[in-house]
PyMOL commands that place a pseudoatom at each C-alpha (Angstrom):
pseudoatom trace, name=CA, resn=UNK, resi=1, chain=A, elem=C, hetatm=0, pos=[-3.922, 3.584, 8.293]
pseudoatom trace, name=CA, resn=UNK, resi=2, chain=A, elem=C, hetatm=0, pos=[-4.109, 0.047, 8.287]
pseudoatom trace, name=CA, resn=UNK, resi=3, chain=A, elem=C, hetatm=0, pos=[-3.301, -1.549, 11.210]
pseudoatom trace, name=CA, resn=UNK, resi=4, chain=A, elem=C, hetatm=0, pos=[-4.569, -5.055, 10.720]
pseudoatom trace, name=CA, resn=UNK, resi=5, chain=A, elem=C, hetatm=0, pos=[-1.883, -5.535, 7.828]
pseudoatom trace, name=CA, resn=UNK, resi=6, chain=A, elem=C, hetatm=0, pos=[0.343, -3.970, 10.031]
pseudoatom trace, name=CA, resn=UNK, resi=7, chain=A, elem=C, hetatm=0, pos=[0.000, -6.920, 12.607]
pseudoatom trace, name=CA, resn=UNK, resi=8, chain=A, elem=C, hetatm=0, pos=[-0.083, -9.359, 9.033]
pseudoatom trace, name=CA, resn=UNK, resi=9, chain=A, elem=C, hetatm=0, pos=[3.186, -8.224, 7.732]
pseudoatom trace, name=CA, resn=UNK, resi=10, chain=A, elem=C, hetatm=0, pos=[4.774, -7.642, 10.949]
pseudoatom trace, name=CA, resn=UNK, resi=11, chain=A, elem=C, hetatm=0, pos=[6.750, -11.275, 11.561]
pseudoatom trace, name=CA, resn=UNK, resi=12, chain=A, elem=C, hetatm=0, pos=[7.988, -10.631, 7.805]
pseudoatom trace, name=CA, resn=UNK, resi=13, chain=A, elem=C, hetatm=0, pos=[9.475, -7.210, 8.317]
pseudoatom trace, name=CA, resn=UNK, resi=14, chain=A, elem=C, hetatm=0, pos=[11.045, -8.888, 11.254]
pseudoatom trace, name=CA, resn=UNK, resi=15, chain=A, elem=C, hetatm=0, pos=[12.757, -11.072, 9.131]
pseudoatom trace, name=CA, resn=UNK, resi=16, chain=A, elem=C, hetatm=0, pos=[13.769, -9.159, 6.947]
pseudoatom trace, name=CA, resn=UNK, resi=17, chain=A, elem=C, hetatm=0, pos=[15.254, -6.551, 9.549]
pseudoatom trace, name=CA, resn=UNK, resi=18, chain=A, elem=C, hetatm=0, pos=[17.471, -9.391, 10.816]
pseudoatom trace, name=CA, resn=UNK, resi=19, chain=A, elem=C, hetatm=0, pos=[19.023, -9.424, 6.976]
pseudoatom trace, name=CA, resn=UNK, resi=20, chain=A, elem=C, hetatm=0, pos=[19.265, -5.739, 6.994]
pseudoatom trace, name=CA, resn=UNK, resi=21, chain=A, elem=C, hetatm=0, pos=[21.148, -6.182, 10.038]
pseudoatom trace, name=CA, resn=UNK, resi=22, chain=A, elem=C, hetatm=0, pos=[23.118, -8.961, 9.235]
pseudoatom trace, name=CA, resn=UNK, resi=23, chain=A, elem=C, hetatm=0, pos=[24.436, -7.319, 6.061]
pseudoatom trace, name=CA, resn=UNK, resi=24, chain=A, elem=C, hetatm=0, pos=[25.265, -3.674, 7.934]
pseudoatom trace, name=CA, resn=UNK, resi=25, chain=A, elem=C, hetatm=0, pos=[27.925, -6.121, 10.753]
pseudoatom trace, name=CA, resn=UNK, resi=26, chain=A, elem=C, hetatm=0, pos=[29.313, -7.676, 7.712]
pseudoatom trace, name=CA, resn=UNK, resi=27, chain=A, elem=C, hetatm=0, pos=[29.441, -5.014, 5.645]
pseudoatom trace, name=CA, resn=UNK, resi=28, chain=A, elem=C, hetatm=0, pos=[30.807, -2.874, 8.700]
pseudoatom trace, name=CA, resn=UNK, resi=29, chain=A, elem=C, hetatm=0, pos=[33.433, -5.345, 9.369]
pseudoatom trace, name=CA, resn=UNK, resi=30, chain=A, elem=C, hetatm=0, pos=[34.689, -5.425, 5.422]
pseudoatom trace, name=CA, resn=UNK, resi=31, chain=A, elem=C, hetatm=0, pos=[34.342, -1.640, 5.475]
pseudoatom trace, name=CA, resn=UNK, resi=32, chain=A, elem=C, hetatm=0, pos=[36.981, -1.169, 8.352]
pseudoatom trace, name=CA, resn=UNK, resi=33, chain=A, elem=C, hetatm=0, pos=[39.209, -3.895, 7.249]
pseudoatom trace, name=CA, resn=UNK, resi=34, chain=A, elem=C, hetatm=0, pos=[39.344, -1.738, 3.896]
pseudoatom trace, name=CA, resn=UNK, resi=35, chain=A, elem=C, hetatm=0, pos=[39.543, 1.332, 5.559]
pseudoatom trace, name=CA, resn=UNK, resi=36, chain=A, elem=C, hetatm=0, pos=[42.515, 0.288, 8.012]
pseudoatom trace, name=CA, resn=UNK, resi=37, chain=A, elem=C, hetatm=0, pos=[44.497, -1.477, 4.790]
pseudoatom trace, name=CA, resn=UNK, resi=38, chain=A, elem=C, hetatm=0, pos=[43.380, 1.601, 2.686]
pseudoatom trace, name=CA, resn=UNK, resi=39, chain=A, elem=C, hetatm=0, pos=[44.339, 4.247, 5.870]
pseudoatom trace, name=CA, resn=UNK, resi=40, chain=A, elem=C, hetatm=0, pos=[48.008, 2.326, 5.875]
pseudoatom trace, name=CA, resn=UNK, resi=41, chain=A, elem=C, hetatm=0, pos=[48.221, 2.404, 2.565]
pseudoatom trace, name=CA, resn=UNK, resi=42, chain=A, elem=C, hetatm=0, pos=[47.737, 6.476, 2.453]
pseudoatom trace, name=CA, resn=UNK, resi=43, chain=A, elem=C, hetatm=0, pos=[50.005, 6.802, 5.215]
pseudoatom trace, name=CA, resn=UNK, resi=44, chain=A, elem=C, hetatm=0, pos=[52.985, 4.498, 3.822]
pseudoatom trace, name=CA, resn=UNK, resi=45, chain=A, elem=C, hetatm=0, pos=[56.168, 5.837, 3.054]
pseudoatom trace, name=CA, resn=UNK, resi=46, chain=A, elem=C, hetatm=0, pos=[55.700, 3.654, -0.499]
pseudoatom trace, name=CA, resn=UNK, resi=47, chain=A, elem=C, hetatm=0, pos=[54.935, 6.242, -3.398]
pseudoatom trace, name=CA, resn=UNK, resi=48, chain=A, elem=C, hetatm=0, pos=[53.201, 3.395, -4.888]
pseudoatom trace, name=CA, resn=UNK, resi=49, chain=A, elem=C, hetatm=0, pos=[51.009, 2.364, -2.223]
pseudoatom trace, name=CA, resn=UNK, resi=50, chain=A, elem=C, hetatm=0, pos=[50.272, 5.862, -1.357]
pseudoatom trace, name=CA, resn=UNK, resi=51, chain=A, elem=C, hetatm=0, pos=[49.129, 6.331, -5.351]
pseudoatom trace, name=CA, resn=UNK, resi=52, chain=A, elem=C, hetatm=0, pos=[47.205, 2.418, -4.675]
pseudoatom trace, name=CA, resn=UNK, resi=53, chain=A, elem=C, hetatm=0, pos=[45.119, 4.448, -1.435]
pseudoatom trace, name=CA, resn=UNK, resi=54, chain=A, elem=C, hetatm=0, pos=[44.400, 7.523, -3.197]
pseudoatom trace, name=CA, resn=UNK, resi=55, chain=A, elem=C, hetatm=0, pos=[42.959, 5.977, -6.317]
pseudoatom trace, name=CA, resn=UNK, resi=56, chain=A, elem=C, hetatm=0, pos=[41.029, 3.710, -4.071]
pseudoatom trace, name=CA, resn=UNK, resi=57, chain=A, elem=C, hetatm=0, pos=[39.224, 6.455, -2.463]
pseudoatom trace, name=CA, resn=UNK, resi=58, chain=A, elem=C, hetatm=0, pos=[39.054, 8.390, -5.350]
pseudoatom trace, name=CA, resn=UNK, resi=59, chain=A, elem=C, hetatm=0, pos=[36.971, 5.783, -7.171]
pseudoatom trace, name=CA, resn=UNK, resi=60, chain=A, elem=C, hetatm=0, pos=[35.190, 4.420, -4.829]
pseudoatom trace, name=CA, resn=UNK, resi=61, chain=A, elem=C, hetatm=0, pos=[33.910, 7.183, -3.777]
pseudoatom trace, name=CA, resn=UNK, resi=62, chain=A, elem=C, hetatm=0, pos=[33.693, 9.498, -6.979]
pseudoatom trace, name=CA, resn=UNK, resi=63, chain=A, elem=C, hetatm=0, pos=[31.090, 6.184, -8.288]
pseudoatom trace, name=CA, resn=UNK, resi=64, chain=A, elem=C, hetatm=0, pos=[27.780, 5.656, -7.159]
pseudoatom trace, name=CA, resn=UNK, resi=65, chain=A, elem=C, hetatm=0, pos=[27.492, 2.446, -4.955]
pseudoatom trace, name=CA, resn=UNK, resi=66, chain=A, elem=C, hetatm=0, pos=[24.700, 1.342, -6.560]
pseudoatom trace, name=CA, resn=UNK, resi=67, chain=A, elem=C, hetatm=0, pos=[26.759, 1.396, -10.000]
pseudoatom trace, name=CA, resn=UNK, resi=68, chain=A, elem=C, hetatm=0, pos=[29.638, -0.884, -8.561]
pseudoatom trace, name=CA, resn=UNK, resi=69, chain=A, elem=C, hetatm=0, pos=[27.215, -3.403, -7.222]
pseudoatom trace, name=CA, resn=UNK, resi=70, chain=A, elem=C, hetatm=0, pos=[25.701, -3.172, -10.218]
pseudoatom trace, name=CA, resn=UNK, resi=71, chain=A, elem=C, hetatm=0, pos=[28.896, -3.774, -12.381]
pseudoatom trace, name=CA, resn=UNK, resi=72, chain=A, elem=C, hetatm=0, pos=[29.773, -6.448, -9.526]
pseudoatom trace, name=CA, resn=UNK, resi=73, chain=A, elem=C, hetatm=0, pos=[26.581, -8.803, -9.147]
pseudoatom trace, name=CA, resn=UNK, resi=74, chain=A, elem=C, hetatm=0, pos=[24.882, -8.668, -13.056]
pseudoatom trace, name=CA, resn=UNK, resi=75, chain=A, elem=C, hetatm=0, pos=[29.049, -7.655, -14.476]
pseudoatom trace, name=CA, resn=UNK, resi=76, chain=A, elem=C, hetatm=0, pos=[30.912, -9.944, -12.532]
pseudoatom trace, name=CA, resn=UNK, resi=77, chain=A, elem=C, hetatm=0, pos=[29.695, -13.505, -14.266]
pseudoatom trace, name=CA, resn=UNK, resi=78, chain=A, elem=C, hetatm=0, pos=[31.072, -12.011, -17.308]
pseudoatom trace, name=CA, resn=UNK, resi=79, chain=A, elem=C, hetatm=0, pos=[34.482, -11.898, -16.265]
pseudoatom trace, name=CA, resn=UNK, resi=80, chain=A, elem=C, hetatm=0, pos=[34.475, -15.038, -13.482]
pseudoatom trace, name=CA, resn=UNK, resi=81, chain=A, elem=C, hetatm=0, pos=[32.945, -13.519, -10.142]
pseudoatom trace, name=CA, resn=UNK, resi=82, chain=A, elem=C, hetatm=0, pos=[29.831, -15.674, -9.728]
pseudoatom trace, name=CA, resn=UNK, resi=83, chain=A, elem=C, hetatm=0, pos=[28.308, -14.415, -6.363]
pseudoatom trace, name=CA, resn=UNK, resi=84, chain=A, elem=C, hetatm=0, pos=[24.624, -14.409, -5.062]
pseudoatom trace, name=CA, resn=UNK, resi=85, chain=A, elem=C, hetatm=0, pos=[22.839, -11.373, -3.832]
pseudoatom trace, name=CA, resn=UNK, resi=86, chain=A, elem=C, hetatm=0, pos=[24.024, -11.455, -0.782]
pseudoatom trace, name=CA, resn=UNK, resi=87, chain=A, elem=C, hetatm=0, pos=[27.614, -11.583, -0.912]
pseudoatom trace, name=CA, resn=UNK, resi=88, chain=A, elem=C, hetatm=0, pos=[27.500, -9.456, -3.987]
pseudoatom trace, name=CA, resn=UNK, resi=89, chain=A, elem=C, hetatm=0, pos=[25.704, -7.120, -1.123]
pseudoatom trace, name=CA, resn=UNK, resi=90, chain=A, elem=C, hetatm=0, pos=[28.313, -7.494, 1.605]
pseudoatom trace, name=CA, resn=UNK, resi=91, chain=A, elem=C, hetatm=0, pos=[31.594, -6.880, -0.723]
pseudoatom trace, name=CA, resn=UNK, resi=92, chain=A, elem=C, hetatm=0, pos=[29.736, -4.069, -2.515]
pseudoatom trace, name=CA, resn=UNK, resi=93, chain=A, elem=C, hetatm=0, pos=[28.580, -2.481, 0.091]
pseudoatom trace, name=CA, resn=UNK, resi=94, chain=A, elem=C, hetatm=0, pos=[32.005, -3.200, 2.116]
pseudoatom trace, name=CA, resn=UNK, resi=95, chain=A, elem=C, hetatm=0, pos=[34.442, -1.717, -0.232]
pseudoatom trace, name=CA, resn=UNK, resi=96, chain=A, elem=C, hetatm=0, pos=[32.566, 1.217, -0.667]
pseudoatom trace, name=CA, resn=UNK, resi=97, chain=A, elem=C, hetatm=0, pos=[32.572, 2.137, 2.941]
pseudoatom trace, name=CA, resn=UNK, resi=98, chain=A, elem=C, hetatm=0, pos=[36.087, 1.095, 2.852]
pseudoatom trace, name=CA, resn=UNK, resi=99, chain=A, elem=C, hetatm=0, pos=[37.180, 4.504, 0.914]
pseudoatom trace, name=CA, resn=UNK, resi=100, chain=A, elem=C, hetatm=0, pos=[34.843, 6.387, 3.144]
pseudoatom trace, name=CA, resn=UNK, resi=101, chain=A, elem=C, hetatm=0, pos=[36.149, 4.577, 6.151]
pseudoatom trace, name=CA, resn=UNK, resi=102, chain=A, elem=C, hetatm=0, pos=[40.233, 5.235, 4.686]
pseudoatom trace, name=CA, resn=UNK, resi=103, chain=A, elem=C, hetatm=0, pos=[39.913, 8.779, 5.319]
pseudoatom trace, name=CA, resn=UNK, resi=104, chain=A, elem=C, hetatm=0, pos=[38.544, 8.876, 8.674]
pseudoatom trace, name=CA, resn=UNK, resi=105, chain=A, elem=C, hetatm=0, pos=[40.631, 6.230, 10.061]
pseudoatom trace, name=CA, resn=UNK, resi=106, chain=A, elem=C, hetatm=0, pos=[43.678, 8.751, 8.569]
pseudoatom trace, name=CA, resn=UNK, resi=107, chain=A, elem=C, hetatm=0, pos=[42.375, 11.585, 9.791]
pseudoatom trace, name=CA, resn=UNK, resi=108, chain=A, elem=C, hetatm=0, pos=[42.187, 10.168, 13.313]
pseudoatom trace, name=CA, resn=UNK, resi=109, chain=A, elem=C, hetatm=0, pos=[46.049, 9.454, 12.796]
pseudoatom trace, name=CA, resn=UNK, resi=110, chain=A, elem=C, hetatm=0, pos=[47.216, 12.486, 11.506]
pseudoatom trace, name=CA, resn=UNK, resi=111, chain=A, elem=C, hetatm=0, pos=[45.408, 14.549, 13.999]
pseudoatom trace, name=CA, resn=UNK, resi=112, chain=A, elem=C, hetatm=0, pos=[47.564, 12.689, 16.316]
pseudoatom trace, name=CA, resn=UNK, resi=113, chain=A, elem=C, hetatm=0, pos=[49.718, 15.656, 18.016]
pseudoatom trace, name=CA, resn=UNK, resi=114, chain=A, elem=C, hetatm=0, pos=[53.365, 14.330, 16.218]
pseudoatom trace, name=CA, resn=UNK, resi=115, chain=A, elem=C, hetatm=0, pos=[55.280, 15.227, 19.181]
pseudoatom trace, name=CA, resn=UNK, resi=116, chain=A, elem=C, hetatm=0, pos=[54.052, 11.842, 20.456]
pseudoatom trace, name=CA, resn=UNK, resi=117, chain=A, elem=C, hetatm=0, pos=[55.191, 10.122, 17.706]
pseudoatom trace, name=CA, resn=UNK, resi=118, chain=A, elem=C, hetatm=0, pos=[58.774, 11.898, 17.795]
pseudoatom trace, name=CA, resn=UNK, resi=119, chain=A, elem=C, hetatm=0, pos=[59.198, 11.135, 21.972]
pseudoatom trace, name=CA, resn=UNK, resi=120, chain=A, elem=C, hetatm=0, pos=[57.809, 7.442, 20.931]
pseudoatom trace, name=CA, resn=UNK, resi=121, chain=A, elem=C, hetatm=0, pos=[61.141, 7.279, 18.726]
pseudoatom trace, name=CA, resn=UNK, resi=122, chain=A, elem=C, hetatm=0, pos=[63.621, 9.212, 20.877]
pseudoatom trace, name=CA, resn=UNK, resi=123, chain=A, elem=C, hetatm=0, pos=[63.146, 6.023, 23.915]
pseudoatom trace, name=CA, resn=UNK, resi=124, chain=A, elem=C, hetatm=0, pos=[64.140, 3.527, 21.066]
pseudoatom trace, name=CA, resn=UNK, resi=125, chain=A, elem=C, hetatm=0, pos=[60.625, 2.618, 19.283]
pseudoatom trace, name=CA, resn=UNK, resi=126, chain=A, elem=C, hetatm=0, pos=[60.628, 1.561, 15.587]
pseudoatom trace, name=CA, resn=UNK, resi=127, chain=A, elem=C, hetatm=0, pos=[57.863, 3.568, 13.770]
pseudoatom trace, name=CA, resn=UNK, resi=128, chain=A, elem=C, hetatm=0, pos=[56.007, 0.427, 13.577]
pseudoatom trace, name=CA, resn=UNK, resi=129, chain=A, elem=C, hetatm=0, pos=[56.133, -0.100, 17.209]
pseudoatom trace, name=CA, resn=UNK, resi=130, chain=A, elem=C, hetatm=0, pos=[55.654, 4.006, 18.136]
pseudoatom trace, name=CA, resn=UNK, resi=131, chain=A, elem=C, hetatm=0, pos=[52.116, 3.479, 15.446]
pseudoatom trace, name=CA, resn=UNK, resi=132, chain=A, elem=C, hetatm=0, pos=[50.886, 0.739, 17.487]
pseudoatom trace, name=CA, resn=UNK, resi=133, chain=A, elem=C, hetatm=0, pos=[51.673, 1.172, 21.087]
pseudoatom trace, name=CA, resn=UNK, resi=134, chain=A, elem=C, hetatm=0, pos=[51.247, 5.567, 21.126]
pseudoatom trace, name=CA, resn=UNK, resi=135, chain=A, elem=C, hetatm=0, pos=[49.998, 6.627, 18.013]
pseudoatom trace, name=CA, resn=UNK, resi=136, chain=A, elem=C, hetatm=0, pos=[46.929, 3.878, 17.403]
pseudoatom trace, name=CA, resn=UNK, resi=137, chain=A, elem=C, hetatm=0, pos=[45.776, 3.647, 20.772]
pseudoatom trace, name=CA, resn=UNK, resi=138, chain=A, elem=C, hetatm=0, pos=[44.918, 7.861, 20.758]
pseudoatom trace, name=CA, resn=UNK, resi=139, chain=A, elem=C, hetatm=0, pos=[43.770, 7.755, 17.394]
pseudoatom trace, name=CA, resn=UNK, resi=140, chain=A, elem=C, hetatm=0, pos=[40.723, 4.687, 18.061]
pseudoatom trace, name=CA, resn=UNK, resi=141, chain=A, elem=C, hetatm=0, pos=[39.820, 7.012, 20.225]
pseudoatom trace, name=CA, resn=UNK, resi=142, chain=A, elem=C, hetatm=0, pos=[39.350, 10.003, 18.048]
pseudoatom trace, name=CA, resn=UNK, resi=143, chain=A, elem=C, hetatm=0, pos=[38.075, 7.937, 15.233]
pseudoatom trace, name=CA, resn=UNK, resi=144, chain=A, elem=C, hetatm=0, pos=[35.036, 6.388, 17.010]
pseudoatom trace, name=CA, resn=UNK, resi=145, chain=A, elem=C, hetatm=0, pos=[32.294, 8.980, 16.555]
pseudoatom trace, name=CA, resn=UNK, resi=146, chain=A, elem=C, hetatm=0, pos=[33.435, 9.280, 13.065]
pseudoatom trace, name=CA, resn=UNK, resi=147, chain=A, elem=C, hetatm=0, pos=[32.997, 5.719, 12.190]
pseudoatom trace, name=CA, resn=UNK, resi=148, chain=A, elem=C, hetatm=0, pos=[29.756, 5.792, 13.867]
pseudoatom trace, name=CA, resn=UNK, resi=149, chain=A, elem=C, hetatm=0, pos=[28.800, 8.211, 11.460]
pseudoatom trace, name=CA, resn=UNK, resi=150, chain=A, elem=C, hetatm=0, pos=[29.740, 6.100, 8.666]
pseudoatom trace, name=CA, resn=UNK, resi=151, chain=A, elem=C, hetatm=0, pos=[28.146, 2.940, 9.498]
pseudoatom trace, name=CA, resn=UNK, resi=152, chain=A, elem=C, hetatm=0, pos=[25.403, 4.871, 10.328]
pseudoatom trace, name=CA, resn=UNK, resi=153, chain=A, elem=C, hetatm=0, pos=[25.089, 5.902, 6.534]
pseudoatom trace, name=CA, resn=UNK, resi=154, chain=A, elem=C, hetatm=0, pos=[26.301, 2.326, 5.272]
pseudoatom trace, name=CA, resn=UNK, resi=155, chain=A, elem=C, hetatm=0, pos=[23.066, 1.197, 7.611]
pseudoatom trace, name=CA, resn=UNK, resi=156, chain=A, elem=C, hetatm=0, pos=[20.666, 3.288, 5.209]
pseudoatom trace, name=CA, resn=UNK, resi=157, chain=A, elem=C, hetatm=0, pos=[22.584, 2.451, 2.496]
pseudoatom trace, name=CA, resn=UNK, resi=158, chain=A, elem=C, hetatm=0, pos=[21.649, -1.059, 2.728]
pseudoatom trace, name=CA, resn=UNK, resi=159, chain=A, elem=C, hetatm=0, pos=[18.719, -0.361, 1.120]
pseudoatom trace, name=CA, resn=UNK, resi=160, chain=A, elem=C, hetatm=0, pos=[20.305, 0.276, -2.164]
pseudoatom trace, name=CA, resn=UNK, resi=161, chain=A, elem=C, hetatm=0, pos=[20.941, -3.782, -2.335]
pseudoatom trace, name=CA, resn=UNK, resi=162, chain=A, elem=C, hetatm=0, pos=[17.022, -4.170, -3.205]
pseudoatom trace, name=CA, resn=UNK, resi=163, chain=A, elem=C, hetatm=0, pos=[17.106, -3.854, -7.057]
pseudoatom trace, name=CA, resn=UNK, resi=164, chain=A, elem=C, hetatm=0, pos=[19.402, -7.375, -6.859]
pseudoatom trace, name=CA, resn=UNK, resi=165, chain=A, elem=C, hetatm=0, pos=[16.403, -8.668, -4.860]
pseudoatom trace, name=CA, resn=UNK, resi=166, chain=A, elem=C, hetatm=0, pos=[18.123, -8.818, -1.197]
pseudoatom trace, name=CA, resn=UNK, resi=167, chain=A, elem=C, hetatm=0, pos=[15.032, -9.664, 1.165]
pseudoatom trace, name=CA, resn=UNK, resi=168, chain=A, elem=C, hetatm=0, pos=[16.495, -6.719, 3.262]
pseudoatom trace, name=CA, resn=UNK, resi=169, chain=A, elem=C, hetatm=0, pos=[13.758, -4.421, 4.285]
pseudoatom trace, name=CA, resn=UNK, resi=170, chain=A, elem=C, hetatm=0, pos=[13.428, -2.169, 1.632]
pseudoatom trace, name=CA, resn=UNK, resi=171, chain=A, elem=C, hetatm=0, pos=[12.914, -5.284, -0.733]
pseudoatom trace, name=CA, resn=UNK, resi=172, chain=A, elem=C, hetatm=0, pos=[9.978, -6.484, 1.603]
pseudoatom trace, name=CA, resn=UNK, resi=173, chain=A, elem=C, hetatm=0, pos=[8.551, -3.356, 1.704]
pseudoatom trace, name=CA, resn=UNK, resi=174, chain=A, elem=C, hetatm=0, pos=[8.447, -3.208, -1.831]
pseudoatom trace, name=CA, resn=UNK, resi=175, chain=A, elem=C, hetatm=0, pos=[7.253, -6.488, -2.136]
pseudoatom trace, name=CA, resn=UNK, resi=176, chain=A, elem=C, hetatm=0, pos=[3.925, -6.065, 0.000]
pseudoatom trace, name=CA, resn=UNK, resi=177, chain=A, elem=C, hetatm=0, pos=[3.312, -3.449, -1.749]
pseudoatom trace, name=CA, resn=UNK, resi=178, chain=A, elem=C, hetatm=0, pos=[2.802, -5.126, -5.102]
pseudoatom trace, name=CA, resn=UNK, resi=179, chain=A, elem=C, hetatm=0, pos=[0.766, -7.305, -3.644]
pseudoatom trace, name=CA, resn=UNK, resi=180, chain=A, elem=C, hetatm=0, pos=[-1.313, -4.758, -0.901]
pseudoatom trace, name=CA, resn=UNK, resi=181, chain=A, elem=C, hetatm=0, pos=[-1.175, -1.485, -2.829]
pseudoatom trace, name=CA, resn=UNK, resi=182, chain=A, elem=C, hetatm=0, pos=[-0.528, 0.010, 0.554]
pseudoatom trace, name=CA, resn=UNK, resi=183, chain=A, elem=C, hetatm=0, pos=[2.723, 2.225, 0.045]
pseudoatom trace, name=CA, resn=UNK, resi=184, chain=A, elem=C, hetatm=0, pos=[2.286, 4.222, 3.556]
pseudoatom trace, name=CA, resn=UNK, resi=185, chain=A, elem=C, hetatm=0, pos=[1.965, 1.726, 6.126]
pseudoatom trace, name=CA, resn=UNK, resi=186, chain=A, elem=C, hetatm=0, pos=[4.814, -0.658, 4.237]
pseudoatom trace, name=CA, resn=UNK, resi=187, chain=A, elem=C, hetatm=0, pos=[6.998, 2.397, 3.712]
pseudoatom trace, name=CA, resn=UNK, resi=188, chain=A, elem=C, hetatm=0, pos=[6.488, 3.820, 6.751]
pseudoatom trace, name=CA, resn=UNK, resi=189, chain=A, elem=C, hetatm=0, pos=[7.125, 0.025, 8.678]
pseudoatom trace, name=CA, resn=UNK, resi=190, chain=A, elem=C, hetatm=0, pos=[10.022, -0.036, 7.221]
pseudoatom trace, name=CA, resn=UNK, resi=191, chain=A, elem=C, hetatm=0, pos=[11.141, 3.320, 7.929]
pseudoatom trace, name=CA, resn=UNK, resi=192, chain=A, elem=C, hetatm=0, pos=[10.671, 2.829, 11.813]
pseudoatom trace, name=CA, resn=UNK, resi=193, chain=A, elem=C, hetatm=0, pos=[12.546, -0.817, 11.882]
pseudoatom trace, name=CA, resn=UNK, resi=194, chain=A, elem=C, hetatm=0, pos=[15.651, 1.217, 10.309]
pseudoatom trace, name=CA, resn=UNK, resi=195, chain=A, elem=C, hetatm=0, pos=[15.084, 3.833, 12.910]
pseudoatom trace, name=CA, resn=UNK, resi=196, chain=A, elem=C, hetatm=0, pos=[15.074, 1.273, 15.919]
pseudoatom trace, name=CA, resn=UNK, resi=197, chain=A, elem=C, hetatm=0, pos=[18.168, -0.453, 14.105]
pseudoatom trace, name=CA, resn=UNK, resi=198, chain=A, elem=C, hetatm=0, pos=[19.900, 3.375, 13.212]
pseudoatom trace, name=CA, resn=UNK, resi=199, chain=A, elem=C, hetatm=0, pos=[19.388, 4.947, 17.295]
pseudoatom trace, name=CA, resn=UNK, resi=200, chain=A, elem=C, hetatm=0, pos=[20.571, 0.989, 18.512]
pseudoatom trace, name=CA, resn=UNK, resi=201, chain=A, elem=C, hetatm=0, pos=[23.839, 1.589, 17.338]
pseudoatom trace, name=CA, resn=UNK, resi=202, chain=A, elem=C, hetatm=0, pos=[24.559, 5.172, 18.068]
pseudoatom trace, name=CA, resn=UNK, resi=203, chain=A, elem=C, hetatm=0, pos=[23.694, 4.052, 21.636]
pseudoatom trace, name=CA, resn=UNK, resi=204, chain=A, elem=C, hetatm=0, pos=[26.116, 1.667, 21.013]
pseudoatom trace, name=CA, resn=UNK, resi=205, chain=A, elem=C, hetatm=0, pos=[28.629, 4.126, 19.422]
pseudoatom trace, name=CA, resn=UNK, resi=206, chain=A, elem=C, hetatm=0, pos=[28.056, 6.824, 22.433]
pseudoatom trace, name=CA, resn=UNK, resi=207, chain=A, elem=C, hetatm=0, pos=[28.588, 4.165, 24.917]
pseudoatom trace, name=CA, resn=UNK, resi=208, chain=A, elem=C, hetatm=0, pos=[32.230, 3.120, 23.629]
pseudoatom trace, name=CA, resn=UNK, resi=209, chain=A, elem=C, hetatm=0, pos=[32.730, 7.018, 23.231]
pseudoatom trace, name=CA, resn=UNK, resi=210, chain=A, elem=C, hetatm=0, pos=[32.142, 7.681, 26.525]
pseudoatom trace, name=CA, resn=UNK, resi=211, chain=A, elem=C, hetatm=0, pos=[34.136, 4.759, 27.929]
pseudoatom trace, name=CA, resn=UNK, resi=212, chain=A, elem=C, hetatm=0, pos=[37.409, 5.774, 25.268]
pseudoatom trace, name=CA, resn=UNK, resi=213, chain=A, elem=C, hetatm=0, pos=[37.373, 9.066, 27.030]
pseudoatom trace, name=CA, resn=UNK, resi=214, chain=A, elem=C, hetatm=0, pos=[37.722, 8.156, 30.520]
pseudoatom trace, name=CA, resn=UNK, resi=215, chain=A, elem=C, hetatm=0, pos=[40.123, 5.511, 29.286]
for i in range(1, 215): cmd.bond("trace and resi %d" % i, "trace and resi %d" % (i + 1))
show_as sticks, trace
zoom trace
């Protein structure tokens, strides 16, 4: 083990942790955005948009996600989309835990008891306004640990943004290894700065838990 190029490559690794967790917020934040549209699309009364959500899911998730950023960062010039690694990163990345995020925003809903929903309408509520003020409210707070979950994964799968030369932390590690021939302690660096960033937010995640329950 060498710890001297430990202490070298250190301030790098930092760096490049900051990207890694820079991408996993904005992917997280494009991910629910797709997954609430995608969850309301499932749920609408619309055949249409209820076909629109399923084939969403369906694809997304039934493709690799290294395929579709693939097709969408060395495909997409071809057809007009000229983005740079990192926003190819962020919508990639965000879309795909869009579908994932679709069915566990749903399932929170539907597991909803529906007797609330039918008392919401008997006083007078629209279904809009019986989904937002009884419905939503129980729901966020089924749906939490289940979203941590997912960003959790959508954290590790960060790494899959490397081959289109992200300077996330996989890339870096990588990198100093071309240079060092030291796979361990680069692989193993890395490893523990996704741990630190991985526990971080399921501290995070436990914390809102706990408050939504006593809520």
């Amino acid at each position: 083990m060498d710890f001297e190029l430990i202490r070298t490559v250190f301030p790098f690794f930092l760096k490049a942790a900051w990207v890694t967790v820079l991408l996993s917020v904005l992917t997280a934040i494009l991910g629910l955005i797709c997954g609430s549209l995608g969850a309301a699309a499932r749920l609408s009364r619309s055949r249409v948009l209820r076909f629109l959500g399923a084939a969403y899911v369906s694809v997304f998730r039934g493709t690799p996600a290294l395929i579709q950023l693939f097709l969408l960062y060395f495909g997409g010039p071809q057809i007009g989309i000229q983005l740079d690694a990192f926003q190819a990163g962020v919508i990639g990345l965000g879309v795909n835990a869009g579908a994932y995020m679709t069915e566990t925003i749903r399932g929170a809903i539907i597991a909803v008891d529906r007797g609330q929903t039918e008392a919401a309408r008997t006083i007078g509520m629209s279904r809009w306004q019986a989904m937002r003020h009884v419905i939503l409210p129980q729901a966020m707070r089924l749906m939490i640990r289940p979203l941590g979950v997912n960003i959790n994964a959508l954290i590790k799968a960060t790494a899959l943004v490397a081959p289109i030369s992200v300077v996330e932390l996989t890339y870096t590690a990588q990198r100093y290894i071309g240079s060092t021939y030291r796979p361990f302690e680069m692989f193993l660096l890395a490893g523990i700065l996704y741990l630190i960033i991985i526990l971080s937010v399921g501290r995070v995640v436990g914390w809102l838990d706990r408050k939504a329950r006593i809520a």
